[in-house]
gemmi code that builds the backbone of each chain (N, CA, C; Angstrom):
import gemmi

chains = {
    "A": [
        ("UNK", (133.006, 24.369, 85.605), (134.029, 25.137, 84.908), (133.710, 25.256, 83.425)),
        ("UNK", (134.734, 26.311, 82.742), (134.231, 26.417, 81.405), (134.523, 24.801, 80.658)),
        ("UNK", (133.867, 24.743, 79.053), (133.813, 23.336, 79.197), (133.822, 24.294, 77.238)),
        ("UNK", (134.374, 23.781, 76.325), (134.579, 23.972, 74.787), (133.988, 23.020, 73.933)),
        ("UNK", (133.299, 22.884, 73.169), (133.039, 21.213, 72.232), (133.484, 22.485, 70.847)),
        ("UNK", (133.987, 21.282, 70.615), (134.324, 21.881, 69.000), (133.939, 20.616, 67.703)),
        ("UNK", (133.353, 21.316, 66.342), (132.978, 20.177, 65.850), (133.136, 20.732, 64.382)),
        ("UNK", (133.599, 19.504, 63.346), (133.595, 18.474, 63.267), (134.977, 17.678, 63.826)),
        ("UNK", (135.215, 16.266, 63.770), (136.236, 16.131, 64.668), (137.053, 15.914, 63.285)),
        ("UNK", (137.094, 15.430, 61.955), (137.885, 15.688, 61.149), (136.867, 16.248, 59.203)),
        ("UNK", (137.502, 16.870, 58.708), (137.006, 17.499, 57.656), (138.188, 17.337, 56.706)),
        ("UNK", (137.302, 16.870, 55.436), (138.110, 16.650, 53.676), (137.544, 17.872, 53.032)),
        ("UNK", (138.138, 19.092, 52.482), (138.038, 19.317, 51.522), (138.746, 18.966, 50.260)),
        ("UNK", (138.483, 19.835, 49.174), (139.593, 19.738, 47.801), (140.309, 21.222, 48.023)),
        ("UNK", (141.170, 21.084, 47.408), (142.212, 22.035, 47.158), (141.562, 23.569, 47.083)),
        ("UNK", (141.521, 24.592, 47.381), (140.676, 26.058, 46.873), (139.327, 25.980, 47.228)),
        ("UNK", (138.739, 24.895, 48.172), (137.345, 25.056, 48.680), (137.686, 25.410, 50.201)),
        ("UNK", (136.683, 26.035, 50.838), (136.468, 27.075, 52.025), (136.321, 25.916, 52.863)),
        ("UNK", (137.104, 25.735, 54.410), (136.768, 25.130, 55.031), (136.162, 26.089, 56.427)),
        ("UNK", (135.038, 25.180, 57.576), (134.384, 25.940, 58.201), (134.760, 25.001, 59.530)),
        ("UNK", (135.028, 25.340, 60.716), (134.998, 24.434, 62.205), (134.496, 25.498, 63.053)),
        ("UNK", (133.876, 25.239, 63.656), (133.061, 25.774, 65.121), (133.204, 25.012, 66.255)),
        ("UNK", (133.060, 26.038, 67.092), (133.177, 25.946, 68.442), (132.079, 26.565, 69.420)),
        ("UNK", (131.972, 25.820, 70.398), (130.561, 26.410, 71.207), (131.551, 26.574, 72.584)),
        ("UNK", (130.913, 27.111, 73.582), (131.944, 27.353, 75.024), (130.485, 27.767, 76.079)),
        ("UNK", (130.770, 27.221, 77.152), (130.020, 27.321, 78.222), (129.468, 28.369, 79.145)),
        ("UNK", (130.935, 28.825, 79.161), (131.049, 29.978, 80.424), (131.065, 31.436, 79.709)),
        ("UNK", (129.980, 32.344, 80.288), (129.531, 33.350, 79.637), (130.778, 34.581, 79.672)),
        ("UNK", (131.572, 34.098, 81.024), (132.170, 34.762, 81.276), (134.076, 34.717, 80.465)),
        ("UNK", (133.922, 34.008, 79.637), (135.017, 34.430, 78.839), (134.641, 35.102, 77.540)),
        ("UNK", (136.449, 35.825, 77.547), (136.103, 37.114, 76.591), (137.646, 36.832, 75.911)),
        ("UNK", (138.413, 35.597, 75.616), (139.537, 35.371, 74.811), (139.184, 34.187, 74.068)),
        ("UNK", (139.290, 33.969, 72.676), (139.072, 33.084, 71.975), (140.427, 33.079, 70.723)),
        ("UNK", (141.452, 32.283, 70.984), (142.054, 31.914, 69.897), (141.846, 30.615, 69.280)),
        ("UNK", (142.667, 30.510, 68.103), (142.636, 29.444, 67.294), (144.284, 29.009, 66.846)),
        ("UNK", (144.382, 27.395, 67.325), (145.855, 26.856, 66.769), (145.992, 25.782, 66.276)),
        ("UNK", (146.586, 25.913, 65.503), (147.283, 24.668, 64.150), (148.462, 23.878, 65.108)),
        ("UNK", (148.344, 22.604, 64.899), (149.444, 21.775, 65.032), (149.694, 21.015, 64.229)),
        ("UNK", (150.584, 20.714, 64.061), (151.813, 19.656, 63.487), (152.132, 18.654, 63.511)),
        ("UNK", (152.165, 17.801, 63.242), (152.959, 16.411, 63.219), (154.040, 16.769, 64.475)),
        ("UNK", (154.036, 16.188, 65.855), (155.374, 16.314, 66.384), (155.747, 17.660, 66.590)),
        ("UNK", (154.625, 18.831, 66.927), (155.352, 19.699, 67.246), (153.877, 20.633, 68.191)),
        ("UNK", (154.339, 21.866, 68.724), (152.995, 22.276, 69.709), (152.230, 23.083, 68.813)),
        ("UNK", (151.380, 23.455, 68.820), (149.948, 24.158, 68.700), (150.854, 25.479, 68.630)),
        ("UNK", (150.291, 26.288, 66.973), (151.007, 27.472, 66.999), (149.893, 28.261, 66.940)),
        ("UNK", (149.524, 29.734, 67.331), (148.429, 30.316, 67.306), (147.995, 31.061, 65.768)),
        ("UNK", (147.205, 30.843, 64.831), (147.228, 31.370, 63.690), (146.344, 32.851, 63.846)),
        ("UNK", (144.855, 32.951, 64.779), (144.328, 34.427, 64.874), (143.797, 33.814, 65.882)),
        ("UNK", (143.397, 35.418, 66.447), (142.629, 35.238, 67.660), (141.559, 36.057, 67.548)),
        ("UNK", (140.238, 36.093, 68.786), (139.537, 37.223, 68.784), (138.793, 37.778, 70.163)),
        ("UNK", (138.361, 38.693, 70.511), (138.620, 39.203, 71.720), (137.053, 39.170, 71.985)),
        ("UNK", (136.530, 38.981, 72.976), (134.923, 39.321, 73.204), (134.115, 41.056, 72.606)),
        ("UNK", (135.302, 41.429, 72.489), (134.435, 43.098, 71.991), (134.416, 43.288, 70.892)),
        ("UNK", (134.724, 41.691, 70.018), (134.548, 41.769, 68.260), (133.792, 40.618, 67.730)),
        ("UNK", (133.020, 41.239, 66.690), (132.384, 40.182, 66.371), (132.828, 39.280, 65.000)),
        ("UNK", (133.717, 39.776, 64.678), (134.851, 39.638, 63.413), (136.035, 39.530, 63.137)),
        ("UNK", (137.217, 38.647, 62.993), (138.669, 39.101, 62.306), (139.208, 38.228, 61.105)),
        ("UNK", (139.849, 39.228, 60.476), (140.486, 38.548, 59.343), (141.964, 38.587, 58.995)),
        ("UNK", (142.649, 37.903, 58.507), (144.318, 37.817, 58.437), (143.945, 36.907, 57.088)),
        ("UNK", (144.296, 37.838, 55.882), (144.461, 36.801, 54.466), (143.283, 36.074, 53.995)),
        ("UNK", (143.490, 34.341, 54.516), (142.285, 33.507, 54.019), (141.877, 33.042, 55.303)),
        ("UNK", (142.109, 33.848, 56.327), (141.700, 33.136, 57.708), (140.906, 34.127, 58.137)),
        ("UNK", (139.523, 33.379, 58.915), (138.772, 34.652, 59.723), (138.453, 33.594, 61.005)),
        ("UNK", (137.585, 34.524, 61.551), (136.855, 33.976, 62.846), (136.122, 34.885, 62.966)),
        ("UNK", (134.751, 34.106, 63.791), (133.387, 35.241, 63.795), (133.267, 34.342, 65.345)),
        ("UNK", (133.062, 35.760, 65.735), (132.242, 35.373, 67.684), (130.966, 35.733, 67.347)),
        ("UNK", (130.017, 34.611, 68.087), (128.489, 35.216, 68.639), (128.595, 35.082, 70.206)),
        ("UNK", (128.529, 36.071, 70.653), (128.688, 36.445, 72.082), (127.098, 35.526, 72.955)),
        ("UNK", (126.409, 36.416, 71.786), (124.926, 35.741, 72.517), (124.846, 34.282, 73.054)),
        ("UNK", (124.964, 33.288, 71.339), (124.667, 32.207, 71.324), (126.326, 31.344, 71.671)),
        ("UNK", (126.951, 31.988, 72.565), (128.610, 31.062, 73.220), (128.714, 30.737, 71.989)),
        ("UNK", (128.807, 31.093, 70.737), (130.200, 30.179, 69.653), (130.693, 30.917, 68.716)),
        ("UNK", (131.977, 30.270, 68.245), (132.683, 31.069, 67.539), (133.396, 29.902, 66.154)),
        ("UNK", (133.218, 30.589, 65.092), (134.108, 29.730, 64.105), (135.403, 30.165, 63.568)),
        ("UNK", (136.018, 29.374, 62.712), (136.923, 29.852, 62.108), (136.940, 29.261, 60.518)),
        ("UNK", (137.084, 30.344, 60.002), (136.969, 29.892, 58.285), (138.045, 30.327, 57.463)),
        ("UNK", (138.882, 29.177, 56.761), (139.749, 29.220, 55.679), (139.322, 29.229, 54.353)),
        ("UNK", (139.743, 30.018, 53.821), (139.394, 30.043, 52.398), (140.054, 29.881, 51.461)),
        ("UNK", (140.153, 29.292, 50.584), (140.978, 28.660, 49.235), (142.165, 28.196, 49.731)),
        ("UNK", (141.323, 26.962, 50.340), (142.770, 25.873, 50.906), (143.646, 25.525, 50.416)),
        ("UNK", (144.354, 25.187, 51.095), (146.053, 24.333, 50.037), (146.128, 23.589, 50.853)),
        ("UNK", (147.033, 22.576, 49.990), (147.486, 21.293, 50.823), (148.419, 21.650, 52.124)),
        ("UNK", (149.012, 22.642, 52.361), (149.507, 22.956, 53.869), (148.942, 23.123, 54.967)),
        ("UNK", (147.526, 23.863, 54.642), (146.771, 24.023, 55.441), (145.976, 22.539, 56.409)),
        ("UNK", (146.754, 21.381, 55.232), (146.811, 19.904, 56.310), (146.606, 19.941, 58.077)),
        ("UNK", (146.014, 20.232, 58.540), (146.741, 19.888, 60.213), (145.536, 19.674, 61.372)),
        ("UNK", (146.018, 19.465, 62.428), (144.936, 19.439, 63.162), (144.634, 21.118, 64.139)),
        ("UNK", (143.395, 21.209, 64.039), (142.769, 22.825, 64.272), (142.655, 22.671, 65.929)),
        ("UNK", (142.695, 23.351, 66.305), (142.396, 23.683, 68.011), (141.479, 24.698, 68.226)),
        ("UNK", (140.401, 25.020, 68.780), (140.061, 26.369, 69.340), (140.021, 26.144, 70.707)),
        ("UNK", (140.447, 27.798, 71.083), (140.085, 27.491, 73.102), (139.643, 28.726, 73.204)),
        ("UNK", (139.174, 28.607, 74.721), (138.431, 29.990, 75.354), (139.163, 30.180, 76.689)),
        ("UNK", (139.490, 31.496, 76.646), (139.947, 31.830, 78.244), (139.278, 33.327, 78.839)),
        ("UNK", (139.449, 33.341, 79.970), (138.913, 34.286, 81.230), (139.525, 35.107, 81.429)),
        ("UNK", (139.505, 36.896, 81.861), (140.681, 37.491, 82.166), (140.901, 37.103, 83.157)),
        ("UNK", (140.418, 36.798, 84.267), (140.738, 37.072, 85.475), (141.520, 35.686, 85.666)),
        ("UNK", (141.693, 34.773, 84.722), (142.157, 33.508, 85.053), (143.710, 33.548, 84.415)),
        ("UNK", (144.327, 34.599, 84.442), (145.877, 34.669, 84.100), (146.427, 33.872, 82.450)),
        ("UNK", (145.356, 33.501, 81.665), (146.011, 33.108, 80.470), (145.667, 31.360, 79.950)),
        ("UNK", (145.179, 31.088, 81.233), (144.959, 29.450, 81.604), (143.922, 29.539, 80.022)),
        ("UNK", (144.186, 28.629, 79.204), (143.006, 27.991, 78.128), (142.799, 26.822, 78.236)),
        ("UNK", (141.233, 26.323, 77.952), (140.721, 25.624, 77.453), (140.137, 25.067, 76.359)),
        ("UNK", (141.047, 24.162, 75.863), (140.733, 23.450, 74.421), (139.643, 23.289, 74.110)),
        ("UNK", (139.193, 22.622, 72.578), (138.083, 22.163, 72.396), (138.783, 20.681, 71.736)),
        ("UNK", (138.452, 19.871, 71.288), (139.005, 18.518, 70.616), (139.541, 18.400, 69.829)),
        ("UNK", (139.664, 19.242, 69.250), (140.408, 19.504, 67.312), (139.929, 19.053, 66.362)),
        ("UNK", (140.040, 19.560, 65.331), (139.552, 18.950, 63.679), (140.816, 18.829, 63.365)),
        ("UNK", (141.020, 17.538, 62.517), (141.690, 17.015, 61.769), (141.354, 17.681, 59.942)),
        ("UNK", (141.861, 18.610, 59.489), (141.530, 19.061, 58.498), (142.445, 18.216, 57.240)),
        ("UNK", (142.420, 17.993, 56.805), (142.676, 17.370, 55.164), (142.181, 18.282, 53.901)),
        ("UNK", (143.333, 18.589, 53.335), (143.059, 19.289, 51.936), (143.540, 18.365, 50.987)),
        ("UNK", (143.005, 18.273, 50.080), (143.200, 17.288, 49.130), (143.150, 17.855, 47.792)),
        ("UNK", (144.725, 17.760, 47.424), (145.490, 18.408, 46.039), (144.394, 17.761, 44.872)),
    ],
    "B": [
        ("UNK", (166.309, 32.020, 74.308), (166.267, 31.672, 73.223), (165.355, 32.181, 72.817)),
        ("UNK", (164.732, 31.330, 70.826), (163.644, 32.134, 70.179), (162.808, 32.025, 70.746)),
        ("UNK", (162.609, 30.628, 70.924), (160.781, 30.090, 71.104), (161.586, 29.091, 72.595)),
        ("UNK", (159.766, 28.519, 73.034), (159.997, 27.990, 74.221), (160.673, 26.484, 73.741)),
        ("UNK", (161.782, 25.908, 74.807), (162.551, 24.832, 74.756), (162.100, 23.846, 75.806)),
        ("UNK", (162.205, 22.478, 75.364), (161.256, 21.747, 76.421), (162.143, 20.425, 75.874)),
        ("UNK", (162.807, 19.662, 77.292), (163.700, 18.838, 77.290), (163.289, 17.934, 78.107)),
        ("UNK", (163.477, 16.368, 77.928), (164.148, 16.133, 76.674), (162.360, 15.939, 75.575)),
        ("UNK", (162.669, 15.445, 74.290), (161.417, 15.900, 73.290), (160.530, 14.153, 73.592)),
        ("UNK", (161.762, 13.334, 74.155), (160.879, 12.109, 73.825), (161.459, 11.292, 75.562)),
        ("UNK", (160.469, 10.663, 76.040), (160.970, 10.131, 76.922), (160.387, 8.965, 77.419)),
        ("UNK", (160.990, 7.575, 77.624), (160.455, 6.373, 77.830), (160.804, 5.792, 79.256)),
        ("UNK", (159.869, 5.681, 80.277), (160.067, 5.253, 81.323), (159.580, 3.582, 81.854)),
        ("UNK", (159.496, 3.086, 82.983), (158.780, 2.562, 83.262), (158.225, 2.768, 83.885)),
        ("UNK", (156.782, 1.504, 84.171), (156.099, 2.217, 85.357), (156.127, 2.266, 87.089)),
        ("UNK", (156.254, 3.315, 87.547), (156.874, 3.252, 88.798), (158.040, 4.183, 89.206)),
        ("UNK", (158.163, 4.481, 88.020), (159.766, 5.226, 88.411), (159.413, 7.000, 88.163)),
        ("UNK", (159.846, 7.737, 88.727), (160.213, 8.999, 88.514), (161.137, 9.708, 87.527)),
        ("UNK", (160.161, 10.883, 86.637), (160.129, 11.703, 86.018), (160.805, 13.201, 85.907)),
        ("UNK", (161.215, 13.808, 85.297), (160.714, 14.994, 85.320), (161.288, 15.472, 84.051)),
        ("UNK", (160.285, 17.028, 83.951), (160.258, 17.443, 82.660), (160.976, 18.774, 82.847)),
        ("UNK", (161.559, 19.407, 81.586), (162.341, 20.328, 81.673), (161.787, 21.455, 80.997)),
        ("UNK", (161.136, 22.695, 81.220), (160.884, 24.053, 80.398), (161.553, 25.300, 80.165)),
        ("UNK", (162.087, 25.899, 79.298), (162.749, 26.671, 79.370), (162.167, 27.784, 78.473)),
        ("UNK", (161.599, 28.977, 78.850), (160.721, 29.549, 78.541), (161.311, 30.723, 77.887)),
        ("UNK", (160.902, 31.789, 77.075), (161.237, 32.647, 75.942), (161.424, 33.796, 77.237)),
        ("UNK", (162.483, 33.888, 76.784), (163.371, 35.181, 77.929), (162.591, 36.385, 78.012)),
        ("UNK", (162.300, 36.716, 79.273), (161.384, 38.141, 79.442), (159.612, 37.486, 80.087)),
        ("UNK", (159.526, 36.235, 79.204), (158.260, 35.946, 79.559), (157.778, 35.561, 81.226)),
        ("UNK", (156.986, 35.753, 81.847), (156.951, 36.223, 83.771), (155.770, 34.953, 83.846)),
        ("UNK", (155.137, 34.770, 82.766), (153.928, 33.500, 82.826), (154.872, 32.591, 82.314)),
        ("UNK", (154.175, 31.134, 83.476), (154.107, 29.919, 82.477), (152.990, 28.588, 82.800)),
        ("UNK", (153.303, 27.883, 81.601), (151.877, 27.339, 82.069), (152.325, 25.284, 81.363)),
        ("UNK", (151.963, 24.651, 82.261), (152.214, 23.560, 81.681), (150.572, 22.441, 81.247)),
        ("UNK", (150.562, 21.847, 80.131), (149.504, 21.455, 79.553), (149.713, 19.546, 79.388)),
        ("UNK", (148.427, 18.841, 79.255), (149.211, 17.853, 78.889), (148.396, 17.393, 78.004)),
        ("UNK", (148.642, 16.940, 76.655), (147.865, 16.349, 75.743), (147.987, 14.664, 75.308)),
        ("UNK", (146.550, 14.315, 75.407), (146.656, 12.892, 75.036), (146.151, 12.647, 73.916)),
        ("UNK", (146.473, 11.052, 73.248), (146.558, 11.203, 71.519), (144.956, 11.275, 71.060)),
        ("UNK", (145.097, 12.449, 70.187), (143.600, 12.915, 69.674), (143.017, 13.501, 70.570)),
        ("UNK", (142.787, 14.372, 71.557), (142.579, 15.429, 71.913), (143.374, 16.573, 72.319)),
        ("UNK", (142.371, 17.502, 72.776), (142.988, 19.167, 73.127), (143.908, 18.768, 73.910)),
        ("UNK", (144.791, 20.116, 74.083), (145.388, 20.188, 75.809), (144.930, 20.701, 76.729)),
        ("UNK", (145.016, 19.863, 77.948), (144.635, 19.766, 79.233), (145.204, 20.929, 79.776)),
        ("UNK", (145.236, 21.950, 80.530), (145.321, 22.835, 81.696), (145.933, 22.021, 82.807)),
        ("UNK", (147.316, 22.178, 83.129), (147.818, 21.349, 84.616), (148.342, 22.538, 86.071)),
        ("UNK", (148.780, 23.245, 85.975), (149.442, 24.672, 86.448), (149.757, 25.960, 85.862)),
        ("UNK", (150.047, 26.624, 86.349), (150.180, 28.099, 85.485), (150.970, 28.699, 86.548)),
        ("UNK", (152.026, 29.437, 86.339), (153.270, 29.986, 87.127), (153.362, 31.604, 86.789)),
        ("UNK", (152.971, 32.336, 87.569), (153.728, 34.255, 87.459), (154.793, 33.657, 88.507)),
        ("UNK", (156.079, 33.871, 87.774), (156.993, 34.609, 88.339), (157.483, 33.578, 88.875)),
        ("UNK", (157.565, 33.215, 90.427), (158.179, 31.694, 91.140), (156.820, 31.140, 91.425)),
        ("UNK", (155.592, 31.834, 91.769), (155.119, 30.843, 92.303), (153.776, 30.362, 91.684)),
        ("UNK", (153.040, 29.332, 92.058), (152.215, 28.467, 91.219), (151.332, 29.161, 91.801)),
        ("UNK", (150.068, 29.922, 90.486), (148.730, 30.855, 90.578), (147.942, 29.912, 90.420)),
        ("UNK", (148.088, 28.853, 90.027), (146.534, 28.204, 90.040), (147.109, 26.759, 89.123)),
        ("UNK", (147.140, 25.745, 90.198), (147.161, 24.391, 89.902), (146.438, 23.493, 90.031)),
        ("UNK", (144.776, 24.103, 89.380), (143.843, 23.455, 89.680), (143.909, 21.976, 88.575)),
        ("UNK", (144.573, 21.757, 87.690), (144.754, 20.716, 87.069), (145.881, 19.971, 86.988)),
        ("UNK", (146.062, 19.473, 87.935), (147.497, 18.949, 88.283), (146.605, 17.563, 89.018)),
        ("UNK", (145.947, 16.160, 88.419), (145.390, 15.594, 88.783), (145.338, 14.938, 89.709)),
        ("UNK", (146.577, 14.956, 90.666), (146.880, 14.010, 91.747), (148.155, 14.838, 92.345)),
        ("UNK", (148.363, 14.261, 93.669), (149.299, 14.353, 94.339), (150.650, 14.007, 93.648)),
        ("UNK", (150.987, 12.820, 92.635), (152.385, 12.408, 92.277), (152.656, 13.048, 91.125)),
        ("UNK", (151.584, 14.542, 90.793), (152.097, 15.626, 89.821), (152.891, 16.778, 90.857)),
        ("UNK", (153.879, 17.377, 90.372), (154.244, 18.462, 90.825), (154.943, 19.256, 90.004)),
        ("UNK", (155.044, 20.299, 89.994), (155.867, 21.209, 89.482), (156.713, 22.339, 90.213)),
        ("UNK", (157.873, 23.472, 89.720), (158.432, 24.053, 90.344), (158.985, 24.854, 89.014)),
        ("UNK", (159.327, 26.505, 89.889), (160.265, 27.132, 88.783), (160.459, 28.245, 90.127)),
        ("UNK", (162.227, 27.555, 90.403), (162.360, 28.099, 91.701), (163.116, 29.994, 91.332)),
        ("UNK", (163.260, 30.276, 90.461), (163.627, 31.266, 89.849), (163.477, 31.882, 88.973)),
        ("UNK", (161.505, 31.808, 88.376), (160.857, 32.728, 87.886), (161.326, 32.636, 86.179)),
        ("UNK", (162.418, 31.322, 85.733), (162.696, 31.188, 84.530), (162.194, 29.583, 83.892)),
        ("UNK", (163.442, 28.682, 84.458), (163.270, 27.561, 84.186), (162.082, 26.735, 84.723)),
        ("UNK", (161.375, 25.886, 84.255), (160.423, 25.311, 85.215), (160.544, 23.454, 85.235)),
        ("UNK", (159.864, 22.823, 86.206), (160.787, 21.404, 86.055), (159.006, 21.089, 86.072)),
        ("UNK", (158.571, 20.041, 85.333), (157.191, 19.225, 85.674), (157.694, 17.652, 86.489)),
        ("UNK", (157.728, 17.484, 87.631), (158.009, 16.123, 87.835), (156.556, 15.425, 88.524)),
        ("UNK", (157.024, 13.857, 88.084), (155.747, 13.099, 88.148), (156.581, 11.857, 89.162)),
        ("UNK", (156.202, 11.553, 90.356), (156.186, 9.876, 90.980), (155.317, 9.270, 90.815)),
        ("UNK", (156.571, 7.459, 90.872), (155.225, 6.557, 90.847), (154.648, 6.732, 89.397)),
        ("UNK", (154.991, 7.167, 88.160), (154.399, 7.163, 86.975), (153.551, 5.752, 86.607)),
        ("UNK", (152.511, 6.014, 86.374), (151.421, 5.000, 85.359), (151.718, 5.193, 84.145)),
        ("UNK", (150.998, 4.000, 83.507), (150.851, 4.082, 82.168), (149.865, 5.099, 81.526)),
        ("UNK", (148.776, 5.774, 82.528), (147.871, 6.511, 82.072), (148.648, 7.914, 81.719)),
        ("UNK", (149.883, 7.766, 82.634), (150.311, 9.186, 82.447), (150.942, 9.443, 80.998)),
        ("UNK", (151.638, 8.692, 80.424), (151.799, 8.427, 79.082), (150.788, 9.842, 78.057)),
        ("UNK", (151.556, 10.626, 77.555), (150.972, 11.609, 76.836), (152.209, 12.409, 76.655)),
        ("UNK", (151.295, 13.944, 75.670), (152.308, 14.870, 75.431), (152.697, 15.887, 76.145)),
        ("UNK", (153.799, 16.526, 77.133), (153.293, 17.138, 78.586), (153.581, 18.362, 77.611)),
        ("UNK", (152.852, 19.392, 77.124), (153.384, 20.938, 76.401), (153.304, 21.847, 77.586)),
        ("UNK", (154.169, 22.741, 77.196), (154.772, 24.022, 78.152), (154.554, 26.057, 77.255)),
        ("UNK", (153.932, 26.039, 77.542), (153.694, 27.721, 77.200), (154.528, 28.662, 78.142)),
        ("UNK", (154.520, 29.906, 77.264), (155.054, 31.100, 78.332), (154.461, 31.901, 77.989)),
        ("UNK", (154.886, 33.421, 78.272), (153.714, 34.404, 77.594), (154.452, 35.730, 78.667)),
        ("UNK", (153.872, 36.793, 78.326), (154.373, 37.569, 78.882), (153.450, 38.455, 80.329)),
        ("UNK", (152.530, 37.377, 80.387), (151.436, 37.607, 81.354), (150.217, 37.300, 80.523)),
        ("UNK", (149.325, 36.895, 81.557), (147.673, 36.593, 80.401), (148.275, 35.915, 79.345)),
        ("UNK", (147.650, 36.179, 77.783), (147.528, 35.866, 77.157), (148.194, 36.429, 75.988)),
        ("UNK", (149.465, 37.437, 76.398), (150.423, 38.058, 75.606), (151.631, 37.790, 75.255)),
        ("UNK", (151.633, 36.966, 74.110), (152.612, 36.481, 73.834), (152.664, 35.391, 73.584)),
        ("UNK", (151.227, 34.551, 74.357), (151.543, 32.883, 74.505), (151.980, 32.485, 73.525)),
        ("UNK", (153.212, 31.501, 73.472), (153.884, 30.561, 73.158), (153.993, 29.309, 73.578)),
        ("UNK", (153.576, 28.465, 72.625), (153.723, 26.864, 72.854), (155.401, 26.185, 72.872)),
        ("UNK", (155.891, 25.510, 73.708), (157.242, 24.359, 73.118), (156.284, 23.353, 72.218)),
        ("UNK", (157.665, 22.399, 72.022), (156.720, 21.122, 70.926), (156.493, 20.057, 71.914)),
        ("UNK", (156.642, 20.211, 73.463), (156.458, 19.147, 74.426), (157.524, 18.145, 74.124)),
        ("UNK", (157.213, 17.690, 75.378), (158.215, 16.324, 75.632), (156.776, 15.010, 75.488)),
        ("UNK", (157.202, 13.826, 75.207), (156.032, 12.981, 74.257), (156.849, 11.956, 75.551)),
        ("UNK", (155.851, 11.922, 76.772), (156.197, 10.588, 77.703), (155.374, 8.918, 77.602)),
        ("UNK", (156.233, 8.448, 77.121), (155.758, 6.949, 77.284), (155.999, 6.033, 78.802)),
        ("UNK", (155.253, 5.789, 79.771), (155.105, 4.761, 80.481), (155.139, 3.274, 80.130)),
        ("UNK", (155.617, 2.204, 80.456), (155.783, 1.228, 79.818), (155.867, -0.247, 80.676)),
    ],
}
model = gemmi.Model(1)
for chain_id, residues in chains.items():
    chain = gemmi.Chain(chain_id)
    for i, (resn, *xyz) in enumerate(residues, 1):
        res = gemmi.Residue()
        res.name, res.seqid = resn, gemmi.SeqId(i, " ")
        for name, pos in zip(("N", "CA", "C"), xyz):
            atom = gemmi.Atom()
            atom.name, atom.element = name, gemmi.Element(name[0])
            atom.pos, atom.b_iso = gemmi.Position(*pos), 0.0
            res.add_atom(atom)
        chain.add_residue(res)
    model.add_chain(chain)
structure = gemmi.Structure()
structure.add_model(model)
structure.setup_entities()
C-alpha cells in the first residue's frame, strides 16, 4: 500500500526565516496531496493542497511544489511568526480510494521570536 | 453544526471494558471517515463511510474495532475488550465525498488504564 515518510521530524527556525518540510510517497498512483497544521488538543486543519496536474501552489507565505517524477512534494513557509508554532502533516490520497489519506509523521515546527 | 463534533473530547476507561465513540459530522457531508492517532505520529486510516454503509475498512485492526452510522449522519466508533494499546487520539473527518470538503473534529483522546 501507499506508504508517506516525511522529514524532518522537528525544525527551529527564527522569526521571518523560510521554513522547508518534504515529503516522499510510494504509490505512483496518487494524484491528491494536502498539507495540515495541528494544534495543541485539537485536529489537523488543512492549510493548502495540491492536485497531481500541478506542479506549484501558493496562498500568501505558504506554497507547495509536487515532483510527480521523483514521488515528493514540499511545503514552504515564508517569513515565519511565532504562530506558525505547530506540528505539520502531509498526506497523499488516490481517486479511486474515496478520500481515505495517508499521513506522513509530522514536523514539529518551532519559530522562535 | 459548523465543523465536525466528536463526543465525548476526553475519555478514561479501563482495560477490558467497552467503548464507544461519538461523530457528528458537518450537515450535508455523505463521507465519513474515522482515523486514529498515537502520540507523535500521523493519523492512521481505520474506516471510511458513503452514506450508511462502510466502503472500505481496511484499517480497522482487529475484530474488537467496529463502527456504524446507521443513518448516513451520526457515526458511533465502538471498541471491546479495550487494551492499553488502544489508548490514542480516535479523529473523525467528513467531507462531502472524496476529498471535498474534508474536515477534521478535534477527536476524542482515549486513555486505557
Amino acid at each position: 500500500g501507499e506508504n508517506v515518510e516525511q522529514h524532518p521530524s522537528t525544525l527551529s527556525v527564527q522569526e521571518g526565516d523560510s521554513a522547508v518540510i518534504k515529503c516522499t510517497y510510494s504509490d505512483s498512483a496518487s494524484n491528491y496531496f494536502p498539507w495540515y497544521k495541528q494544534e495543541l488538543g485539537k485536529g489537523p486543519q488543512l492549510i493548502i493542497d495540491i492536485r497531481s496536474n500541478v506542479g506549484e501552489k501558493k496562498d500568501q507565505r505558504i506554497a507547495v511544489t509536487l515532483n510527480k517524477t521523483a514521488k515528493h512534494f514540499s511545503l514552504h513557509i515564508t517569513e515565519t511568526q511565532p504562530e506558525d508554532s505547530a506540528v505539520y502533516f502531509c498526506a497523499a490520497s488516490k481517486g479511486n480510494q474515496g478520500g481515505k489519506l495517508i499521513f506522513g509523521q509530522g514536523t514539529e515546527l518551532s519559530v522562535k521570536p | 453544526g459548523a465543523g465536525v463534533s466528536q463526543t465525548p473530547s476526553n475519555k478514561v476507561t479501563e482495560k477490558g471494558k467497552y467503548v464507544e465513540l461519538r461523530c457528528d459530522p458537518i450537515s450535508g457531508h455523505t463521507a465519513l471517515y474515522w482515523y486514529r492517532q498515537s502520540l507523535g505520529q500521523g493519523p492512521e486510516f481505520l474506516i471510511y463511510f458513503q452514506g450508511t454503509g462502510a466502503a472500505d475498512d481496511s484499517g480497522l485492526p482487529n475484530d474488537r474495532f467496529f463502527a456504524v452510522r446507521p443513518e448516513g449522519s451520526v457515526s458511533t466508533l465502538k471498541i471491546q475488550r479495550t487494551e492499553r494499546g488502544d489508548s490514542a487520539v480516535y479523529l473523525c473527518a467528513s467531507s462531502f465525498g472524496g476529498v471535498n470538503g474534508y474536515t477534521f473534529g478535534s477527536g476524542t483522546r482515549l486513555t486505557v488504564v
